[in-house]
N, C-alpha and C positions, 0 to 999 in steps of 0.2 A: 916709406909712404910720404907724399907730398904732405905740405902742412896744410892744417885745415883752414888754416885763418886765411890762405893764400887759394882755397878750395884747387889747388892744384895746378896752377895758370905757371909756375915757374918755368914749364920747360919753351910755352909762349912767350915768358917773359923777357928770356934771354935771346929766343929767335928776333925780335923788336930790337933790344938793345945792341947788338950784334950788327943792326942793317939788312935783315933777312929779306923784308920788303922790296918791292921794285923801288928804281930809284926814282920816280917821280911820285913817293910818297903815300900812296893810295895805301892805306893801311884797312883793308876792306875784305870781308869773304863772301861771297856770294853760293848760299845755301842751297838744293832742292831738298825738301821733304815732302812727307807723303801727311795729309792733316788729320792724324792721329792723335788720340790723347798723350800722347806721351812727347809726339813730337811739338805741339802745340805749346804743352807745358814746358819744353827745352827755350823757347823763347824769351820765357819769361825768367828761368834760373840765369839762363847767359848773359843777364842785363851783367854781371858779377865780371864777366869775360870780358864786355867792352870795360867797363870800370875801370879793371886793373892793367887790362893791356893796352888800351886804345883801338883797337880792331874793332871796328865796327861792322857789325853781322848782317847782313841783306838775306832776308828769310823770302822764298817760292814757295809756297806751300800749297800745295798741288791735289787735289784729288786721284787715289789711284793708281785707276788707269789710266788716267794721263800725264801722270808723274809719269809713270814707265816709258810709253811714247817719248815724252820728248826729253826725259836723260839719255837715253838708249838712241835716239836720232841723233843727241847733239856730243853723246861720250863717244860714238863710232864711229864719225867726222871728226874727232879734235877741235871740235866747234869753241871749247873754250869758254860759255855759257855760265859755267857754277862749278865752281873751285870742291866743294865740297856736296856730294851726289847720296842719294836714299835708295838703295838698291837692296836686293834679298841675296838667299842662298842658290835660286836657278841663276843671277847673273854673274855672281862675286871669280863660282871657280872659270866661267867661260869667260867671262873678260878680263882672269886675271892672267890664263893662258895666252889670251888674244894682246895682250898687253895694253890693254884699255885704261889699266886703272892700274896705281903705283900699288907694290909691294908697302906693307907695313910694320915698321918693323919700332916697337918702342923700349924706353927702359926698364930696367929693373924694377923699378917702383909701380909700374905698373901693376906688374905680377899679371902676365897673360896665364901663367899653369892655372889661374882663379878660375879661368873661364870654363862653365860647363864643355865638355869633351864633342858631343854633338854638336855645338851653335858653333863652337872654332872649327870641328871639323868640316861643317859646310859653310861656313867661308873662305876655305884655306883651297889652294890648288898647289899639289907635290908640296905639302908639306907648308907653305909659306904665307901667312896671312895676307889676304886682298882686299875685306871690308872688315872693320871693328865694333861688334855686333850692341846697338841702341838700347831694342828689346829682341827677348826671343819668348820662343811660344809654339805650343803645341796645339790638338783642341780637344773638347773634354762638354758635357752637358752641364748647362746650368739651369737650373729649374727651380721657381718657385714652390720650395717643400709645404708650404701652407697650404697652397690650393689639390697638390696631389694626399698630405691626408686629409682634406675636407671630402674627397673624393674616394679618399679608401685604397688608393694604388700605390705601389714602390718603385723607385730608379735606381738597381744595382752599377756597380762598376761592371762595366764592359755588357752593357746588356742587350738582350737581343733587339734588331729591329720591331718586331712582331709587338714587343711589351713597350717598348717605346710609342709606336703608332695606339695602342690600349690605354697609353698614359694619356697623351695626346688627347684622346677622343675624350676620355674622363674627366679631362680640366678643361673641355672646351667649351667655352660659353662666350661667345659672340654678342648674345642684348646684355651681358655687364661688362662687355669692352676688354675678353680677354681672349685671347686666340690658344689650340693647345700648344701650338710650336711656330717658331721664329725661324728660318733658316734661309739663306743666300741664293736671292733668285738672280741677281745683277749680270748681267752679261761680262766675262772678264775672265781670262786664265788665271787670275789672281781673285778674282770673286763668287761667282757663282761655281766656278769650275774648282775651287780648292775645297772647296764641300763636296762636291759632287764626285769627283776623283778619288776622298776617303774613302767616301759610300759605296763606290764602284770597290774597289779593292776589296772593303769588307764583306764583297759580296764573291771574292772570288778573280774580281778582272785585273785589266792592267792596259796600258794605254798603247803597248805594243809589243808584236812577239821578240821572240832573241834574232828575227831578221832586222827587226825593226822595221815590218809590217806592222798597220794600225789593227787594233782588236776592237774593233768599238762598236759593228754590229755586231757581238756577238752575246752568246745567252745571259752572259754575267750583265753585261749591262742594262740587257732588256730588263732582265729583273730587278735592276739597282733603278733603273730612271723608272717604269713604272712604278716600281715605290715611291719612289720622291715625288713625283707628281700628283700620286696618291696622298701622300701625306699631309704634302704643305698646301696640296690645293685643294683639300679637303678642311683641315684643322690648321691653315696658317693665314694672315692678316690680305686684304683682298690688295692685287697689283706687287705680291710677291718679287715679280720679274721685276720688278726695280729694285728691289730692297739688296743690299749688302752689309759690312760691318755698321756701318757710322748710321746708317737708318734704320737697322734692327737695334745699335745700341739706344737710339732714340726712344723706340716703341718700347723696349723694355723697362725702361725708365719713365715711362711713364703710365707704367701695370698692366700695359698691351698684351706680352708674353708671358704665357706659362713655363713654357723651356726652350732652349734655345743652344742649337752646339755648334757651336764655334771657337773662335781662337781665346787660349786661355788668358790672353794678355785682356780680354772685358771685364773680367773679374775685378782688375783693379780701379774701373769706372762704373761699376755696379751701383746703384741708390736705393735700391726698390731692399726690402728688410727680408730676410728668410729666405734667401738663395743656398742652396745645397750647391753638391756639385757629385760628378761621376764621370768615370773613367768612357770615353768612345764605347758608344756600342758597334755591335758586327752582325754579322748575319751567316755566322761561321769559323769565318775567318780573319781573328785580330789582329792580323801582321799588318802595318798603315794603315788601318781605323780610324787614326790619329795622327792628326800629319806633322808637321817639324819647318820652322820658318822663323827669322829674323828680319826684321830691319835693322839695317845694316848701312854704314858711314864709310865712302869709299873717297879715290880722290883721281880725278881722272886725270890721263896723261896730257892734255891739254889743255887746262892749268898752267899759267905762271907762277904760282902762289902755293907749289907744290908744298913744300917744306912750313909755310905757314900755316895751309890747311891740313896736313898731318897733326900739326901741333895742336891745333880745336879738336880734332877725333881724337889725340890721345885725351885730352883733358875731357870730353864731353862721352866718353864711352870708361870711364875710371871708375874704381870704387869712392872717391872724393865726390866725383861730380853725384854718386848714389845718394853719397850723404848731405850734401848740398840741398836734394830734393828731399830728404827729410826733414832736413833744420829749418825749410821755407816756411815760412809762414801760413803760406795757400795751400800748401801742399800736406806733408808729414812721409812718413813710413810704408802706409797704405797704397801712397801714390805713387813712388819710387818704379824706374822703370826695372821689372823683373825679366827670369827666364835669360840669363847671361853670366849669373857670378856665382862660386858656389858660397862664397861669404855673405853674397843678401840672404838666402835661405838660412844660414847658420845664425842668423843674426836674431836674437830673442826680441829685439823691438820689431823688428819686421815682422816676424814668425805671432806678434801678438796681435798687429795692426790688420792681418792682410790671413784671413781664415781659410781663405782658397792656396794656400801656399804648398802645402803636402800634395793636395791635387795637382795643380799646375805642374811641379817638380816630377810627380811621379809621370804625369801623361809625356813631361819633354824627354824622360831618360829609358821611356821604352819606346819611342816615337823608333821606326825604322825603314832608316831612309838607303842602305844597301841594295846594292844588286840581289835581282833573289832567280833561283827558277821561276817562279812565278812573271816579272817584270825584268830584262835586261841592261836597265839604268837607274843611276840614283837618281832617289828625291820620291818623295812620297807623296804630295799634293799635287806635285808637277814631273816633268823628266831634266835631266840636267843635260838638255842638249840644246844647239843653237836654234832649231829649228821648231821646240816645244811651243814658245809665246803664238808663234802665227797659227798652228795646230789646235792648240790651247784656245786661243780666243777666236776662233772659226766654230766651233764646238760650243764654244758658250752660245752662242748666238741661235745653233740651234737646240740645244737645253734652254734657254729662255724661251724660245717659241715653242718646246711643247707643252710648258709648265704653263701657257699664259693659253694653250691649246690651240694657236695661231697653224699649230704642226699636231700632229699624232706623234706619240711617242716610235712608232715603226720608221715614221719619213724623218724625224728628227735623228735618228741613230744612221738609218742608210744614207742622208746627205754630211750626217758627221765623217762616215768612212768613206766617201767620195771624196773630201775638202780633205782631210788628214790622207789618203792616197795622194792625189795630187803633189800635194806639198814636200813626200817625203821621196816618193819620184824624182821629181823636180831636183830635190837636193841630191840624190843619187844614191838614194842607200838601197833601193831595188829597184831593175827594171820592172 
């Protein structure tokens, strides 16, 4: 194990003393993240990184969907932009095939076997790691248990949609500023659509058959997005269609939300007192209920600074740098980014700090992101093909418009499978 007094900077320390840098001195990385709590807090742990190394970190901290835009414009050009890039589980295996992004490969002290089996497997392409996963995360309901027994209802694991919308209506009270449920109206293959894609599954769908044809007008979804539209626009905060992670964690925090299912990594920026938690409901069918996603620390091929910015992923994705954010002052145990090692989980200070921890663990290692009859591609929020994002985020757009009622749920579904036809046409997977 690296020492801790050195919180793990040695293998940085020697690339510096060595000359690994360009020769005109620039001792600098140039960051994209995505402005998550977790990434946010990395900025402030890594003051320690410039300290001991002299590397001085240049942080982009980006929202979202526009993170993804412009890494993804400037890592597929070799544009050269940011040495060090914030990408997931849909990009890591296709650009690492595509040769976009360097191979990863660190030492022994690191102990990669640490890493949850699922979060390495969906960063890995034939076996060989491409991003070294931040945080990972599943998703799962977290709900204000105070107001569902003032109310007289329960939230089991894995529970049906039917009793979920029952809960809902039960704790919904709009003149004391509490909505029943919070959930991802945002336009985004990564935002509205990674909800909505659970929902869809657990009701039966899948986002395309084994021709990879699109299935998207079809009955599972009618019934998935009528739901949702029913739900959240019934019992959720008004202008939905804007909301995603960072603005629902907002409203929750400040006793907006009664329940809210999303990605488990909120848990750990939680404030509001008496939060439960449970397993994805389904509407049948639990297979991807819950879906499975990291952000993830990659290094593009175009890069100069290849070998220095490996050396920040290895130290800022380690169990060192876990405990770095524990010993922080701001921070503690509670904060540490989860959902990547299986040593945070085993860890009794963790395990005492952080109450959502059996939840979270349990939702990421049943999360199932396999090929199935049902779906003929991995990934369970998304599909792990090149051509998902443009499909994906065509689709949000009209799931935001029927949520906001700008569309009927019938013209929102028939212009999704017109946009997803085209698309995958286009790329040639069927005349």
């Amino acid at each position: 194990m690296f020492s801790k007094t050195l919180l793990g900077l040695s293998t940085a320390m020697t690339l510096i003393a060595t000359g690994a840098f360009a020769a005109d001195g620039d001792k600098s990385l140039t960051i994209a993240i995505v402005n998550n709590g977790h990434m946010i807090n990395m900025q402030k742990v890594a003051e320690a990184y410039t300290e001991k190394t002299g590397v001085a970190l240049n942080w982009v901290s980006l929202e979202e969907g526009v993170l993804r835009e412009q890494v993804t414009s400037d890592t597929a050009t070799g544009g050269g932009q940011y040495d060090v890039i914030n990408i997931g589980m849909q990009e890591a295996p296709i650009w690492g095939e595509a040769g976009w992004i360097e191979p990863l490969n660190f030492g022994d002290d690191y102990d990669i076997d640490d890493m949850l089996p699922a979060i390495r497997n969906g960063l890995s392409y034939d076996g060989q790691l491409y991003a070294a996963p931040f945080y990972g995360e599943s998703s799962m309901v977290m709900y204000r248990k105070d107001l569902t027994d003032a109310a007289g209802v329960t939230i089991a694991d894995n529970d049906s949609w039917d009793n979920i919308l029952a809960a809902a209506k039960a704790i919904h009270d709009p003149d004391a500023g509490v909505y029943g449920v919070c959930l991802r109206g945002k336009p985004g293959w990564g935002d509205n659509m990674a909800f909505i894609t659970a929902m869809v599954n657990s009701f039966g769908g899948a986002w395309f058959d084994k021709d990879f044809k699109p299935t998207i007008d079809t009955e599972a979804w009618h019934k998935a997005i009528n739901f949702y539209v029913n739900l959240l626009g019934t019992y959720g905060p008004p202008g939905s269609e804007g909301n995603s992670f960072n603005e629902i964690l907002a409203l929750y925090n400040e006793g907006k939300c009664g329940m809210w299912i999303d990605a488990t990594i909120a848990a750990s920026f939680l404030e509001v007192d008496g939060v439960a938690y449970a397993q994805s409901p389904n509407a049948g069918n639990p297979v991807g209920a819950n879906w499975l996603w990291a952000w993830a620390m990659a290094v593009p091929t175009g890069t100069d600074k290849a070998e220095e910015a490996k050396a920040f992923i290895e130290w800022a994705t380690s169990k060192d740098y876990i405990q770095a954010v524990a010993n922080h002052p701001d921070f503690g145990w509670g904060a540490v980014p989860t959902g990547t090692r299986k040593s945070t989980y085993a860890n009794p200070e963790f395990q005492a700090a952080a109450n959502f921890a059996s939840a979270e663990l349990a939702a990421i290692e049943s999360a199932a992101p396999e090929a199935t009859d049902l779906k003929p591609y991995v990934g369970v929020q998304f599909a792990a093909i090149p051509e998902f994002p443009e499909v994906g985020s065509a689709v949000a757009q009209d799931m935001a418009a029927a949520l906001s009622g700008a569309k009927t749920v019938d013209e929102a579904l028939e212009a999704s499978q017109d946009a997803a036809e085209s698309i995958m046409k286009e790329a040639g997977y069927f005349e």
